[in-house]
C-alpha positions in Angstrom: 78.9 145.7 193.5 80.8 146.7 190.7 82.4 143.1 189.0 86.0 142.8 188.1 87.0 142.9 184.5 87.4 139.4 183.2 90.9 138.3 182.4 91.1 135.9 179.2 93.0 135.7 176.2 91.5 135.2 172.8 92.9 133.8 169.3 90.8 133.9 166.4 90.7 130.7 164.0 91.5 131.4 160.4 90.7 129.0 157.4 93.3 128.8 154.6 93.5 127.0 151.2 95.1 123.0 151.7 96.8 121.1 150.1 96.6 120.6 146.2 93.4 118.7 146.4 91.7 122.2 146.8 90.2 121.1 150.3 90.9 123.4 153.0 92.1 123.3 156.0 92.9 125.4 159.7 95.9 126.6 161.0 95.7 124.5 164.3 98.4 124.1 166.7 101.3 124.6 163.8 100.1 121.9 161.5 97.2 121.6 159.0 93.8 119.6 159.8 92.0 118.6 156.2 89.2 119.9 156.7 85.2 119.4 154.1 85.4 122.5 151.8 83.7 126.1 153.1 82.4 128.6 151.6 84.9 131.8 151.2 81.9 133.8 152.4 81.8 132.1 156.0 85.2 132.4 156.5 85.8 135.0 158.2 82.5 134.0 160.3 84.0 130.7 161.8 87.0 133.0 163.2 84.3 134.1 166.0 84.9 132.8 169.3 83.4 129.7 170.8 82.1 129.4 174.8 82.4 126.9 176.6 80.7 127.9 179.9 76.7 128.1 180.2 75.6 131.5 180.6 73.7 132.7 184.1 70.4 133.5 183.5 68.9 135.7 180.9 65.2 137.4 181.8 65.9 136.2 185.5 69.2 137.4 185.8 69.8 141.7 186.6 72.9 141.5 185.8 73.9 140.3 182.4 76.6 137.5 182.5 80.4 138.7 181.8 82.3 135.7 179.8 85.3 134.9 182.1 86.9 132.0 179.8 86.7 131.3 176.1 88.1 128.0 174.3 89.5 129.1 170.6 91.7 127.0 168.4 95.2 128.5 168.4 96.5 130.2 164.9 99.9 129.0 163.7 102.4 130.4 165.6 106.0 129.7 165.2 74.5 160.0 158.2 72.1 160.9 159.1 68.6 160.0 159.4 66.6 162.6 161.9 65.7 161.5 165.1 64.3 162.8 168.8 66.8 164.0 170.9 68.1 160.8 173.1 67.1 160.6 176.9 71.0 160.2 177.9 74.3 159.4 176.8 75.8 156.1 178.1 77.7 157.0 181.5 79.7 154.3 183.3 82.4 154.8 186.6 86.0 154.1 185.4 88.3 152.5 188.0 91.6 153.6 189.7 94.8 151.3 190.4 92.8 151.4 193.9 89.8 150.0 192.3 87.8 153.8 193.5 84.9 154.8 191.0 86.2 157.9 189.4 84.3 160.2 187.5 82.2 158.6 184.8 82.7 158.8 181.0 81.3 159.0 177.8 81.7 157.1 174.2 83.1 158.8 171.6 80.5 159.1 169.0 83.2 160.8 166.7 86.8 160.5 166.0 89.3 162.0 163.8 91.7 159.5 162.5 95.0 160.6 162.0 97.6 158.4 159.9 101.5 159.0 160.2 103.9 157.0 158.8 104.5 155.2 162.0 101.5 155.4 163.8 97.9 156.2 163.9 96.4 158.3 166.1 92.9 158.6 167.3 91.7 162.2 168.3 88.3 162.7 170.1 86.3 165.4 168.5 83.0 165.5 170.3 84.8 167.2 173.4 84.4 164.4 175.6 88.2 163.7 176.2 91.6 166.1 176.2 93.9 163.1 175.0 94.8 160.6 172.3 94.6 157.5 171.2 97.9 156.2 170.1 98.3 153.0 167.9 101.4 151.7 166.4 101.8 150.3 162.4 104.2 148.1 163.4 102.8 146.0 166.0 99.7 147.2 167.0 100.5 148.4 169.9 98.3 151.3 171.9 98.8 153.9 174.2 96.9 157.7 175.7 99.2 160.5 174.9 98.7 164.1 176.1 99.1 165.8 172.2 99.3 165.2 169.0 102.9 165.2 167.0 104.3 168.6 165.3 103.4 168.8 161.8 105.9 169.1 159.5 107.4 168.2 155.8 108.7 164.6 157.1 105.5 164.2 159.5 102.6 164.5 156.8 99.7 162.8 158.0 96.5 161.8 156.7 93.3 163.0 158.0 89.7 161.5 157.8 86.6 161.2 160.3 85.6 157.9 161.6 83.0 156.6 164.1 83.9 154.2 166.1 86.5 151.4 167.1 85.2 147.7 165.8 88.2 146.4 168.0 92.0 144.2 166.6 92.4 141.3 164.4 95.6 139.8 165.1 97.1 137.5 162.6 100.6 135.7 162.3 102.5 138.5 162.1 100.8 141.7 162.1 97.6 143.1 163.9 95.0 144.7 161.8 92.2 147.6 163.2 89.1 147.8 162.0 86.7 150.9 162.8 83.2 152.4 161.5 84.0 154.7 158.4 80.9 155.4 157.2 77.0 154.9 159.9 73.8 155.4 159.3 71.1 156.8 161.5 68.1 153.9 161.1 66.2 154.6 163.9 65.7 154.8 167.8 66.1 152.0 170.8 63.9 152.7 174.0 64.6 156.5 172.7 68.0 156.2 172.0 69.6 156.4 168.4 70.7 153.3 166.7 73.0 153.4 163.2 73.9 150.9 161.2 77.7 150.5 159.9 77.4 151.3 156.1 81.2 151.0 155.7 84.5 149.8 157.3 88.2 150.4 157.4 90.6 147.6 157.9 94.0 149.8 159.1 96.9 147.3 158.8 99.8 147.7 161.7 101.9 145.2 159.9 105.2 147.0 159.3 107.0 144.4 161.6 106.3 142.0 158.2 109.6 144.0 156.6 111.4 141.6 158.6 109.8 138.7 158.3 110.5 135.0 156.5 109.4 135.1 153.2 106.8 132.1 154.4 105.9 134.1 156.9 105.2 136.8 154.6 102.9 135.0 152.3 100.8 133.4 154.7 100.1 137.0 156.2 99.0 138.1 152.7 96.5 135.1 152.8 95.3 135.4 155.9 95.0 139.1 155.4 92.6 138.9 152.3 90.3 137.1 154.6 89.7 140.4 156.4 88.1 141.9 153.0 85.0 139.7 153.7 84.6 142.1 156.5 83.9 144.8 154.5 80.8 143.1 153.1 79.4 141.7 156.8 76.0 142.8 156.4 73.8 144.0 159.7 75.9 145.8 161.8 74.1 147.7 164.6 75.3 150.2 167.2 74.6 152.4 169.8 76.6 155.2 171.9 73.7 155.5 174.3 72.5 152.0 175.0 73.0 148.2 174.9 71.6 146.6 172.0 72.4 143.3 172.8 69.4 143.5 175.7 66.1 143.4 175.6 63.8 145.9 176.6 63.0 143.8 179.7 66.8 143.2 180.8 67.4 146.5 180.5 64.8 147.5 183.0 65.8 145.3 185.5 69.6 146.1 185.5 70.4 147.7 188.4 72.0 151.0 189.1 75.3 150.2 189.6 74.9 147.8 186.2 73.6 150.6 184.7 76.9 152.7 185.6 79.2 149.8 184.1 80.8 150.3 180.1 78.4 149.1 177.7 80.5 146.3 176.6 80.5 144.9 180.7 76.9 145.1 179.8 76.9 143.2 176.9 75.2 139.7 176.9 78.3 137.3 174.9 76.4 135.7 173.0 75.2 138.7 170.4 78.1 141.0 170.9 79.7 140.2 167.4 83.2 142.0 167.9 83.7 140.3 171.3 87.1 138.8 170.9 87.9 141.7 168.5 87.6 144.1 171.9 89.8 142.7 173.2 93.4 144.6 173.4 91.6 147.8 173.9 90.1 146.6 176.9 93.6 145.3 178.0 94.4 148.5 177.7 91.5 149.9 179.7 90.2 152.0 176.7 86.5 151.9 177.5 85.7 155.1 176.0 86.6 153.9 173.0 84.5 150.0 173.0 81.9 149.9 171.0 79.8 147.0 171.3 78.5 145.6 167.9 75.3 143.0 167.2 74.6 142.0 163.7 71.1 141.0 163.0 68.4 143.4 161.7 66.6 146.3 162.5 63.2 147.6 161.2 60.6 150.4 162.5 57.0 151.3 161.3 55.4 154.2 162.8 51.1 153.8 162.3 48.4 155.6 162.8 45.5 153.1 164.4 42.1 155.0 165.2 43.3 158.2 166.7 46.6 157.0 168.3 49.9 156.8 166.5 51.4 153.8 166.7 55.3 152.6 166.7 56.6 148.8 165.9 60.2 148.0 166.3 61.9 144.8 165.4 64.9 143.9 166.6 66.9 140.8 165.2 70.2 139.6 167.8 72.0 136.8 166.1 74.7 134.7 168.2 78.0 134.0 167.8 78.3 131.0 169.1 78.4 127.9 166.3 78.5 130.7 163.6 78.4 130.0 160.0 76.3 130.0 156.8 73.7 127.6 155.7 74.8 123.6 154.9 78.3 124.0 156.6 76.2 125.0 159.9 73.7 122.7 160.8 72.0 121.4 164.4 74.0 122.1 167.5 77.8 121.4 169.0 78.8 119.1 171.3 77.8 122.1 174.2 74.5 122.4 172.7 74.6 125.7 171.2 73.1 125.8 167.9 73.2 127.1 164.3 71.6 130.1 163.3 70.1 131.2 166.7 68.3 134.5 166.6 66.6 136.6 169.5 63.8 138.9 167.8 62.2 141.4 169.8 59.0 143.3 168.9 58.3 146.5 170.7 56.0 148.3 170.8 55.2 152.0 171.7 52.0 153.6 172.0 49.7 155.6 174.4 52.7 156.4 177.0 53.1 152.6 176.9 55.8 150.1 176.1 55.5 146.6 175.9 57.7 144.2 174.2 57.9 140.3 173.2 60.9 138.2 172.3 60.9 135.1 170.5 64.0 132.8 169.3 64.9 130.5 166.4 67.1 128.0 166.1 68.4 124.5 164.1 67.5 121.3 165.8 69.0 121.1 169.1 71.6 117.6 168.2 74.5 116.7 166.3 73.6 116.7 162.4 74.8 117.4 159.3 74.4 117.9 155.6 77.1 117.0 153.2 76.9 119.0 150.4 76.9 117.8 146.9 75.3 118.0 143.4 71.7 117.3 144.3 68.5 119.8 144.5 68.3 118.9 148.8 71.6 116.9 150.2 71.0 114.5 152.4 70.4 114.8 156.6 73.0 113.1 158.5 72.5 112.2 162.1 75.8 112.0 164.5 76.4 110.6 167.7 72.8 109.2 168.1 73.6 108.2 171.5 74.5 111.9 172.4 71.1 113.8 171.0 69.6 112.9 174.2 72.4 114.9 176.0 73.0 117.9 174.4 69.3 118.6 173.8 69.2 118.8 177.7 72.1 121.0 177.4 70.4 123.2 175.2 67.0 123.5 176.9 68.3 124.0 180.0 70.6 126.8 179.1 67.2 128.2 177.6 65.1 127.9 180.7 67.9 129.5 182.7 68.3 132.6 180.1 64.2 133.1 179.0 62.6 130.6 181.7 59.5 128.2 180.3 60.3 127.1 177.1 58.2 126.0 174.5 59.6 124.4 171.2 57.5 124.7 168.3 59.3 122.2 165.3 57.6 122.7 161.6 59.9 119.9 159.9 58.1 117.0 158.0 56.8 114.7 159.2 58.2 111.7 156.4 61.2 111.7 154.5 64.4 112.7 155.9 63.1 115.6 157.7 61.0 113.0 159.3 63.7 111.3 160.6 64.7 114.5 162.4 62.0 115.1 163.5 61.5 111.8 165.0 65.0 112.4 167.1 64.3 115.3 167.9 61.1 114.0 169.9 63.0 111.3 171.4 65.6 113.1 172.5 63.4 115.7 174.3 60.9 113.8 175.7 62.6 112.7 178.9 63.2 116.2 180.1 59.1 117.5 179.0 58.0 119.3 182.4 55.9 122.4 183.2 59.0 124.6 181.8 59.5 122.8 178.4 57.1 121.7 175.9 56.9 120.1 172.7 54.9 121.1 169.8 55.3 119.4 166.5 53.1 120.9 163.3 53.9 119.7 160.0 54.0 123.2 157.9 54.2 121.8 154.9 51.6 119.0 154.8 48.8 121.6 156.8 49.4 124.6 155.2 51.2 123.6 151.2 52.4 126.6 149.1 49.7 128.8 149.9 46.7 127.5 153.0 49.0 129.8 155.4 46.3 130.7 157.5 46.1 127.3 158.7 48.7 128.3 161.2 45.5 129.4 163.6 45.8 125.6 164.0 49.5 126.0 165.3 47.9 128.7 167.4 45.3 127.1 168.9 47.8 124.6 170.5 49.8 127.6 172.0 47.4 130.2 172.7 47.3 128.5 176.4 51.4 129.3 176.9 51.1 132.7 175.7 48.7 133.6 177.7 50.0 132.4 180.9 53.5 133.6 180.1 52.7 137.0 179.2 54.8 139.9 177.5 56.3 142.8 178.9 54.6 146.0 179.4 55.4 149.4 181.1 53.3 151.9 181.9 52.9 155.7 181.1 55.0 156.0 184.4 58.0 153.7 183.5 56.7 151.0 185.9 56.4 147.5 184.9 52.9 145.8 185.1 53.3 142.8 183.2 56.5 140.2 182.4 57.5 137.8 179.9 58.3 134.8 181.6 58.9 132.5 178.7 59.7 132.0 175.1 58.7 130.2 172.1 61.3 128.5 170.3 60.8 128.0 166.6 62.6 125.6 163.7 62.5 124.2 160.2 64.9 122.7 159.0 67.6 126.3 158.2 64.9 128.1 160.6 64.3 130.5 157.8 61.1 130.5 155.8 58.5 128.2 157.8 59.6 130.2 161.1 59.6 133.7 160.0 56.4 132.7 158.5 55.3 131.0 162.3 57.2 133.9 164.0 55.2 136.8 162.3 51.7 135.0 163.0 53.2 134.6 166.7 54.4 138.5 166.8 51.1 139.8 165.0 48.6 137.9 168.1 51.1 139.2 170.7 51.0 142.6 169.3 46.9 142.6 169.1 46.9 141.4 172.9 49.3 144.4 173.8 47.1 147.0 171.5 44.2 145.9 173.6 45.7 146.1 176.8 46.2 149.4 176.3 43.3 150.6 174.8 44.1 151.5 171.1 42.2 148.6 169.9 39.0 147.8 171.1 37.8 144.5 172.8 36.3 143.3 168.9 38.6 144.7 166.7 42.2 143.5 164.8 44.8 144.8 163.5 43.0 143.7 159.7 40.9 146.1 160.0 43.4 148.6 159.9 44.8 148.3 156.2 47.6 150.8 156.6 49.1 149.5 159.7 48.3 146.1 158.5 50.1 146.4 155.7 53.4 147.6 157.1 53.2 145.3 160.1 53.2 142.4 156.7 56.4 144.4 155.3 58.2 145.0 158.6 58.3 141.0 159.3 59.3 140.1 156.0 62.5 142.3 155.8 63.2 141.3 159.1 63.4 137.6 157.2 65.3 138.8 154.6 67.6 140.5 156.8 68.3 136.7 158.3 67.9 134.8 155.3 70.7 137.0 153.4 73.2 136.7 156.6 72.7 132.7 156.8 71.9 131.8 153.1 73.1 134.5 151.1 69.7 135.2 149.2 66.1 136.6 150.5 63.6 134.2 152.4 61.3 132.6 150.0 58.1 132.9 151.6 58.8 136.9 152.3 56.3 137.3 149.2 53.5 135.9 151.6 54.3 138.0 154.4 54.1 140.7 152.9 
């Protein structure tokens, strides 16, 4: 059954400069809330939406949840790269006023962008559409049209190709469009091309601003320098053909009329980065024209092991729920979703087989915080002690319903203040430790130092037992699944960075033997050591895939990627 389009409305928060003090504060409900100093470069971050209901299901669910209700803060208001040919382009059944499937459509993979005085307008030149898009510059405002305007002396326009719709910012005034002006090819998806946005365009449809207050006027222009922070959002991934914010194993299991759906109805919420941004074009029921964004990472080796070429992909999803960069985000929200949460997935492809493993990182699962000052490592600060209990149930159960068994692995100190984390954390988990959720504490830094890192076969040892009885998943040279991932491992540190990558890679490189053994490119006695090629880029793959998350929550390179590789 094909599910209604959900009807909500969405309004971005913005962060602006306070009062003289030089604190900040938001534009909340028409008057401003001091707020502790951010950083200009998550700005534009904390505008992303915030969910209040608990998604269905992730592994166990075929068809991926479709937010129906989102709870924002209100704004003041008064290429290249070659590749194999994909198996298919994304098709989905577009609906009548009578609710009839009619016949399915395409996304636009190119588009020429035309810019008049008054208007922009959006011409589909891959042949998969005989109309246009229409978009006002005064209001924002979009309609199809049947042609494009005559040319002329007065009608001059401005021509350039772009590729692809990000989706609308609307601010006090004016409404602002961003869309893909530059992509590059990076590699493939389950067979399907994936690029990654090298540039974007902010288009401003602001001309209503000529008549506007002068106040009005000036906070547009500050709200409106904001948007250039876009332009340097690093790890933006797309795809024409397929949904990248699923895992191999969702995908497989959608079914055939979820297959048929837009990619955005797709979409799992929680990684589809321009969600809110969608928005008016899918008021306006312009699903060719919605393309669904993650930002994360993406790396690819292809191997030769033996006689049998070899591909690893890893796939980094990051949420956009409690969004931010590292200090000003910390530990969870009072509805237990948490700071810097990451789904990797490693795939692997090999011998007509594909098998695939996800994993998932994220702070400590209560209300904490750490105020930022002048020393080397600011102090922890627990909240709400009496509420840990509660929201780590929250979180965990929101887990086992997405991934099912869960098993939390912590790395933080055991003294110090990352003791007493630590220490709250196990309280606050142990009353709901079953079957389906485990705790595993290992001291990283006391067991391994600066440089014992293969000490983490300790780590192992303790968890060999779950990943073993909760598997991976694997198809066959026919398509058909023979094994499934029925839970997850859920790593932390303390900013879920360098100890976890570092866990996470040891994790992904035992899974990946097990899979390479299973079918039959290495034998019963052998690792992937004593291959020094493969080994090698396996090292290099997991540490830019650190990197990659480092940079987006810290701003600088993981520390420890110099041991992974």
């Amino acid at each position: 059954m094909l599910l209604p389009r959900p009807t909500y409305r969405v309004q971005p928060v913005f962060i602006v400069p306070g009062p003289k003090n030089g604190s900040t504060s938001s534009v909340c409900g028409g008057v401003h809330c001091p707020r502790e100093a951010r950083r200009l470069r998550s700005l534009l971050l904390l505008s992303l939406p915030i969910y209040t209901p608990s998604s269905p299901p992730y592994f166990a669910s075929p068809l991926p949840p479709i937010s129906r209700h989102c709870r924002y803060l209100r704004r003041r208001r008064h290429p290249n790269g070659l590749l194999p040919a994909p198996r298919s382009r994304a098709v989905y059944s577009v609906m009548d006023e009578n609710g009839n499937a009619t016949t399915p459509k395409k996304l636009h993979t190119r588009l020429r962008l035309w810019e008049y005085p008054e208007k922009y307008i959006l011409e589909p030149v891959d042949g998969l559409a005989d109309s246009y898009l229409s978009i006002s510059r005064a209001d924002g405002s979009m309609k199809l049209i049947g042609e494009l305007p005559l040319q002329g002396s007065v009608h001059s326009a401005r021509v350039q190709t772009i590729y692809g719709i990000i989706g609308v910012l609307k601010l006090l005034v004016g409404s602002y469009l961003l869309v893909v002006k530059e992509r590059e090819c990076v590699g493939s998806y389950l067979g399907h091309a994936i690029f990654r946005v090298s540039s974007l365009q902010v288009l401003p449809c602001n001309h209503s601003l000529k008549t506007s207050s002068a106040e009005q006027k000036k906070m547009e222009s500050e709200f409106s320098t904001l948007l250039d922070a876009a332009h340097g959002t690093s790890g933006l991934y797309f795809s024409y053909d397929v949904n990248l914010t699923l895992c191999s194993q969702r995908l497989h299991d959608l079914g055939d009329e979820s297959k048929l759906l837009p990619l955005w109805r797709q979409a799992e919420p929680r990684f589809l980065w321009n969600n809110y941004m969608m928005e008016p074009l899918i008021d306006n029921k312009l699903d060719q024209f919605l393309l669904p964004v993650i930002q994360g990472s993406y790396q690819n080796i292809h191997a030769k092991v033996g006689n049998k070429n070899v591909d690893v992909f890893l796939i980094a999803r990051r949420c956009t729920r409690r969004t931010g960069t590292r200090m000003w985000r910390r530990g969870a929200d009072s509805d237990g979703y948490v700071a810097n949460f990451v789904e990797t997935e490693q795939i692997l492809q090999s011998n007509g087989f594909t098998a695939s493993f996800v994993q998932v990182r994220g702070s400590i699962p209560f209300l904490w915080e750490q105020i930022v000052d002048l020393t080397y490592k600011p102090h922890f600060d627990i909240i709400s002690r009496e509420e840990a209990p509660r929201i780590v149930e929250r979180h965990f159960l929101d887990l086992r319903k997405k991934y099912g068994s869960v098993i939390a692995v912590d790395l933080v100190n055991k003294h110090g203040s990352e003791g007493r984390l630590s220490q709250r954390y196990a309280d606050a988990i142990q009353p709901i430790l079953s079957d389906d959720i485990r705790y595993v504490h290992f001291d990283f830094h006391r067991i391994c130092g600066h440089i014992h890192f293969e000490r983490l076969s300790l780590l192992y040892d303790q968890i060999e037992d779950y990943l073993t009885a909760h598997r991976y998943f694997l198809l066959n040279e026919n398509g058909e699944k023979i094994e499934e991932q029925t839970g997850v491992v859920r790593t932390n540190c303390i900013d879920c960075l360098d100890r976890t990558n570092v866990t996470q890679s040891m994790i992904g490189r035992k899974v990946l033997e097990c899979q390479l053994k299973k079918i039959g490119v290495l034998g019963s006695d052998e690792a992937i050591s004593d291959y020094p090629s493969f080994d090698g880029s396996f090292k290099v793959l997991w540490a830019n895939h650190g990197d990659d998350i480092s940079i987006q929550y810290s701003g600088t390179p993981a520390l420890k990627g110099d041991f992974v590789r």
